[in-house]
C-alpha positions in Angstrom: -106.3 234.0 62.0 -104.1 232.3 64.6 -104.9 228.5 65.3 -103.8 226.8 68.5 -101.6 223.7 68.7 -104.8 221.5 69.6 -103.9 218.3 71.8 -107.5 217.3 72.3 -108.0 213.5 72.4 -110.7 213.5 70.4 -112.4 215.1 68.3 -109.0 216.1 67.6 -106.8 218.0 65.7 -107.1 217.4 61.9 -104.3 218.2 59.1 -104.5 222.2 58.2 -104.4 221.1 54.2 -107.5 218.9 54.4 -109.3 221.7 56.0 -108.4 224.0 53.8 -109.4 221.9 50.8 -113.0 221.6 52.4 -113.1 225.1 52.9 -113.0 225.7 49.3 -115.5 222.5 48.6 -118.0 224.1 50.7 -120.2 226.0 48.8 -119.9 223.9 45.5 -118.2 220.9 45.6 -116.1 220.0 42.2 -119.0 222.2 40.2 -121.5 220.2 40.9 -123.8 223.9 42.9 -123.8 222.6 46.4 -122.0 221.1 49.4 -121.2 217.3 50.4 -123.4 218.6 53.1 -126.4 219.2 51.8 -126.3 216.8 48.8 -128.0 213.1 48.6 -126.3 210.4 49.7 -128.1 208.9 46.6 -126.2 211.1 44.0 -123.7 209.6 41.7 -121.6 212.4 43.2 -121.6 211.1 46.7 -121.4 207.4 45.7 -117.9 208.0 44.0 -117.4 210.2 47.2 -117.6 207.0 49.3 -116.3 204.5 47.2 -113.2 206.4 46.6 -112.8 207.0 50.5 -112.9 203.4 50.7 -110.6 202.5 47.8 -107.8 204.4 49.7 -108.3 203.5 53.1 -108.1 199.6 51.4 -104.9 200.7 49.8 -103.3 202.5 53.0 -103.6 199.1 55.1 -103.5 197.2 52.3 -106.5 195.4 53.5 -107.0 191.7 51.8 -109.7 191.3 49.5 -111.7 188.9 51.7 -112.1 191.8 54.1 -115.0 194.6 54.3 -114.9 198.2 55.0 -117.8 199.8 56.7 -118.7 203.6 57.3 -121.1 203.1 60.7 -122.8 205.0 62.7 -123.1 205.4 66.9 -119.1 206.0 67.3 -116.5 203.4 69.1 -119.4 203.0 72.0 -121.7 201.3 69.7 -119.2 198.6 68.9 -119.2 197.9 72.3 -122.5 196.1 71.7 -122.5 194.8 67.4 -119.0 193.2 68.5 -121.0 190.4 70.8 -124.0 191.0 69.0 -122.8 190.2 65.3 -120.0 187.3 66.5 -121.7 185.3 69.0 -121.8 181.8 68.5 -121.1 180.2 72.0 -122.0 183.0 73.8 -118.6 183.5 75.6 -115.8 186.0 74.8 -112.8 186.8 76.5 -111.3 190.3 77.2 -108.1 191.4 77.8 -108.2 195.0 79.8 -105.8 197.7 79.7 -108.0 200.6 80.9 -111.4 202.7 80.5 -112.3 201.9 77.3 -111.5 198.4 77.2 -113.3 197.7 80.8 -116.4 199.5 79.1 -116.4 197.2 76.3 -116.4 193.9 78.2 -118.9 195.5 80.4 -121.4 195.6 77.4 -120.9 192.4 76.3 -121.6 191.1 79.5 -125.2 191.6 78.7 -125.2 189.5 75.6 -123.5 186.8 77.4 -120.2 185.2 79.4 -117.7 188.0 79.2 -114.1 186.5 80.8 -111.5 188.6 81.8 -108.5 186.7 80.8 -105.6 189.4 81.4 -105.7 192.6 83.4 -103.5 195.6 84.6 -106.0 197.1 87.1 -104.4 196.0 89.8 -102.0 198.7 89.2 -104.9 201.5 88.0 -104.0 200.4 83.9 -100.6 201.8 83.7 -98.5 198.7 82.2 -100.2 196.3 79.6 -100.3 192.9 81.3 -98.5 189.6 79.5 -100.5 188.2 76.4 -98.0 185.9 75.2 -99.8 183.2 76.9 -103.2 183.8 78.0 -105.6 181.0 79.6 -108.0 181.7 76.9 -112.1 180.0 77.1 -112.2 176.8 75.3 -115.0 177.9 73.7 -114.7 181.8 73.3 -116.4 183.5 70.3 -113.2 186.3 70.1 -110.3 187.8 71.8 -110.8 191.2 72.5 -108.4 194.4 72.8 -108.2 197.8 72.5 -105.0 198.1 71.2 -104.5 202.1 72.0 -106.1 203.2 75.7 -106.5 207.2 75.1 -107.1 207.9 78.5 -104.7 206.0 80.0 -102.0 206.3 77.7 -100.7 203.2 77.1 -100.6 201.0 73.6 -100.5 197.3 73.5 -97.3 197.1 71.4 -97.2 193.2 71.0 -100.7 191.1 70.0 -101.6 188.5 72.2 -101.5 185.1 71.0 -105.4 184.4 70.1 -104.8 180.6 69.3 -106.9 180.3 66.6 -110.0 182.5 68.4 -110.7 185.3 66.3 -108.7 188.8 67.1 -111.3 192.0 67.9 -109.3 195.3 68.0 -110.7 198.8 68.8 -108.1 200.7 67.2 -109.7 203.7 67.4 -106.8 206.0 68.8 -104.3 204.4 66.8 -105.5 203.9 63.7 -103.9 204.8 60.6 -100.9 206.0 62.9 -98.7 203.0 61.7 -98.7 199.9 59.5 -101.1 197.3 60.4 -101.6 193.8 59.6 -105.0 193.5 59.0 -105.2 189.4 58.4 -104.5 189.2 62.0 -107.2 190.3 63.0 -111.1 189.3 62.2 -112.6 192.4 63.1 -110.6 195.7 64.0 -112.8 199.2 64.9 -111.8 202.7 65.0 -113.6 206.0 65.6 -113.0 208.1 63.6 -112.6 211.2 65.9 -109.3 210.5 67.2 -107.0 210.3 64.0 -109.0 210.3 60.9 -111.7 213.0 60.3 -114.6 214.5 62.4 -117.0 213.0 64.7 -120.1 210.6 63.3 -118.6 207.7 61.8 -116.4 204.5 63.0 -114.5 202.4 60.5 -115.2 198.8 60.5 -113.1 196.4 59.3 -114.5 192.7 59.2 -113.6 189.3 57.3 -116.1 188.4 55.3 -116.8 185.2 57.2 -118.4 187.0 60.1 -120.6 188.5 58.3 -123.7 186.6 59.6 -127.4 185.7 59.2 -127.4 184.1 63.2 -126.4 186.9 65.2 -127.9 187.7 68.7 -131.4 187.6 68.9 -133.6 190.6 68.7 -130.3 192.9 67.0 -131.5 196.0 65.2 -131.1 195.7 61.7 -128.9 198.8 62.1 -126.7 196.9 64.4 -125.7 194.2 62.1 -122.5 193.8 59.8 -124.1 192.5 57.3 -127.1 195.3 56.8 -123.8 197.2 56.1 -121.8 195.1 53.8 -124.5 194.3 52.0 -125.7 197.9 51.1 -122.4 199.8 50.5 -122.6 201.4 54.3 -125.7 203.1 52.3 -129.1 201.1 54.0 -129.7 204.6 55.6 -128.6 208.2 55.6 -124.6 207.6 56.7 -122.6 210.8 58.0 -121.8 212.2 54.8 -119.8 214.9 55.6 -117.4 212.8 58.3 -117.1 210.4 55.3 -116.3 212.9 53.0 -113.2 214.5 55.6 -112.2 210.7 56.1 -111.5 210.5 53.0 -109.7 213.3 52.1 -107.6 212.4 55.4 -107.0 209.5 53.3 -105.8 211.3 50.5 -103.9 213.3 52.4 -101.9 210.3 54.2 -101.4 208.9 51.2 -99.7 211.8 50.1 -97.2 212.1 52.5 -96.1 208.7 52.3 -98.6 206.4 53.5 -98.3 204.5 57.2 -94.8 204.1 56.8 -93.7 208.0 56.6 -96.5 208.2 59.6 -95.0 206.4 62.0 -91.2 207.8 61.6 -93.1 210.9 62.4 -94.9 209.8 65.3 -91.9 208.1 66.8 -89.9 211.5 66.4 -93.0 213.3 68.1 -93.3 210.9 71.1 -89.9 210.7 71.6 -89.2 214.3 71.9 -91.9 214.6 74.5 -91.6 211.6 76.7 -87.3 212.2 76.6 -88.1 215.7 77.7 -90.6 214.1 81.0 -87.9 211.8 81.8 -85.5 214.5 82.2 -87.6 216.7 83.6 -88.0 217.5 87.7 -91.5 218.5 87.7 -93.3 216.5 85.4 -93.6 212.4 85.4 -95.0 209.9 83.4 -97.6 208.1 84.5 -97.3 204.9 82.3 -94.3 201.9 81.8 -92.0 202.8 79.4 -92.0 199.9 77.4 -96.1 200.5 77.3 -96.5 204.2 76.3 -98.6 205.3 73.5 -97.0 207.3 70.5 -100.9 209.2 70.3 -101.8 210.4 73.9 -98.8 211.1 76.1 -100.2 211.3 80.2 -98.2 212.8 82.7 -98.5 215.1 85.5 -97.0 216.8 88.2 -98.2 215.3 91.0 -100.5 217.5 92.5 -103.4 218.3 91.3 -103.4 222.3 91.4 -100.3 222.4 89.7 -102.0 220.3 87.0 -104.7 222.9 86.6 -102.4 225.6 86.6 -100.3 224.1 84.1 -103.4 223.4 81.8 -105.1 226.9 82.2 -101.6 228.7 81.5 -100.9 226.2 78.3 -104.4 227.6 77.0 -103.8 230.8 77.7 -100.1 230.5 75.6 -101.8 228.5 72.2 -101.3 224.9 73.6 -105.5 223.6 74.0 -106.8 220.9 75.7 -104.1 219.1 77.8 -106.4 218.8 80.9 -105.9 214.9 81.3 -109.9 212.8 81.3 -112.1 213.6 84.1 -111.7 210.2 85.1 -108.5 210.0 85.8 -107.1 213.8 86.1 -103.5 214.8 85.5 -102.4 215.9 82.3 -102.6 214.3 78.9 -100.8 215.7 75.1 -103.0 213.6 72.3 -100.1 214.0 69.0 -101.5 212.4 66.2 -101.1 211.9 62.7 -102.2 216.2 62.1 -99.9 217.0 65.0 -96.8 218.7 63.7 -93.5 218.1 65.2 -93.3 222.1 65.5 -95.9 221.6 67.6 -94.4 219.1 70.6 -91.2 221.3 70.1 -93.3 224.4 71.3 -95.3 222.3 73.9 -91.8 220.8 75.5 -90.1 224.5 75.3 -93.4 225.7 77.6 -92.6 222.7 79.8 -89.4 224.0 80.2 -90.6 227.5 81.0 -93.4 226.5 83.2 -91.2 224.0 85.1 -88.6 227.1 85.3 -91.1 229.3 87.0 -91.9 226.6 89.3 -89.1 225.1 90.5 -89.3 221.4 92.6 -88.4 222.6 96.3 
């Protein structure tokens, strides 16, 4: 069996260890006759299965005790909506947008009520993170909201903004667990788990207990509230057992290695290696400022668009997958996280070089 370097975006590449751990679990997990995907989410076995995934991922961020960790469904997109929904008060929150993602969230909250744009970088199609260090910020605004890692734009927001005492929202999604964190900045962070953690199905949520609510936005779901969560283990229904159970041995697995610390020498060393080898190179550019670029989802390109393709279909074709950038935007785009191994950018940049060899800049 010969696996490709995978530099999908998400779902993405996981580590080869963790897989091959679940491989063995599949059939009968830890004696028990049957797999964490088939079993109840009701069984002693699956409780410790959870709780244990969450007793790691508390000690990787070392996340303060007055904080909960919730296993939700509906992905990143679904946060778009609980985030207003769960912390409305005043009914006016203030974005800060540095690309797709984040210009989709404020969006949705438009429709629960007064979404404020308080810092942008579209003038300039999202390729530099615009200055936060002193934002005009609503007097009365519920949160501050980011999205710390843009994975189609490629950018991360290195420095937090200055949320003067509103609380701090975060999808971290593409970034999470790729570096330390301080967690008691922030009142609520979210991440997908797709990205950098485990399988599709499940986000993390990470919220401070005192926005955990009774008064959220009329008419909410009881599936779409924090507290249905919180107050049931992540357990009121059927959660994605199986994405949990990968999470957590993603957890295990980090851990392992050397926790957050360990993770982001490696990432810097990946994402160095790559974006030293655009800057030198003829052909290929990148498309975001340097002080801005993401150390998860490098974008470049070559300019023109059938070169791009080219590039992409010949990289598949060689064991390098996925590195067509998002439909939205085009181009090119290598997604390196955590499972990415540094063997792996070292082949990618060395077909670079071969490709940019084969066609030269005239």
């Amino acid at each position: 069996m010969k696996r490709v370097y995978n530099f999908s975006a998400g779902p993405a590449v996981l580590p080869e260890e963790v897989l091959r751990e679940a491989q063995e679990e599949m059939l009968d997990y830890r004696g028990c006759g049957m797999s964490v995907m088939e079993m109840s989410h009701r069984s002693k076995v699956y409780e410790e299965i959870i709780a244990d995934a969450e007793k790691d991922l508390r000690t990787l961020l070392k996340v303060p005790a007055n904080y909960k960790i919730l296993f939700v469904q509906g992905g990143g997109t679904q946060q778009f909506a609980m985030v207003p929904m769960n912390l409305v008060k005043h009914g006016v929150f203030d974005y800060i947008l540095t690309g797709h993602w984040a210009k989709k969230a404020w969006e949705e909250a438009g429709m629960y009520g007064k979404a404020n744009v308080v810092a942008s970088s579209a003038d300039k199609n999202f390729s530099y993170v615009p200055d936060v260090s002193d934002l005009n910020l609503s007097e009365n605004a519920d949160y501050l909201y980011m999205c710390e890692n843009e994975t189609i734009g490629g950018l991360t927001m290195f420095r937090l903004p200055d949320a003067k005492g509103r609380t701090l929202v975060s999808d971290s999604s593409s970034c999470f667990l790729s570096q330390p964190m301080d967690v008691s900045k922030f009142g609520l962070i979210f991440a997908g788990a797709q990205k950098n953690v485990g399988p599709a199905g499940v986000v993390i949520v990470i919220v401070r207990e005192d926005l955990i609510r009774d008064d959220v936005f009329p008419g909410t779901p009881i599936v779409m509230k924090y507290k249905t969560y919180a107050e049931n283990g992540s357990m009121y229904n059927t959660p994605p057992c199986y994405s949990i159970y990968i999470c957590g041995k993603v957890f295990k697995w980090l851990l392992a290695m050397g926790g957050l610390d360990e993770m982001k020498k490696r990432n810097l060393a990946k994402a160095k290696l790559l974006y030293d080898h655009l800057d030198r190179s003829k052909l290929f550019r990148g498309i975001v400022a340097k002080a801005d670029r993401s150390l998860m989802n490098v974008t470049f390109t070559t300019g023109n668009e059938e070169l791009d393709a080219r590039f992409a279909k010949e990289a598949k074709a060689a064991g390098y997958d996925n590195l067509k950038g998002h439909r939205s935007v085009g181009g090119l785009r290598a997604s390196i996280y955590n499972a990415m191994p540094y063997a792996g950018v070292e082949a990618l940049v060395g077909f670079m070089a071969q490709f940019e060899a084969a066609n030269p800049v005239k």
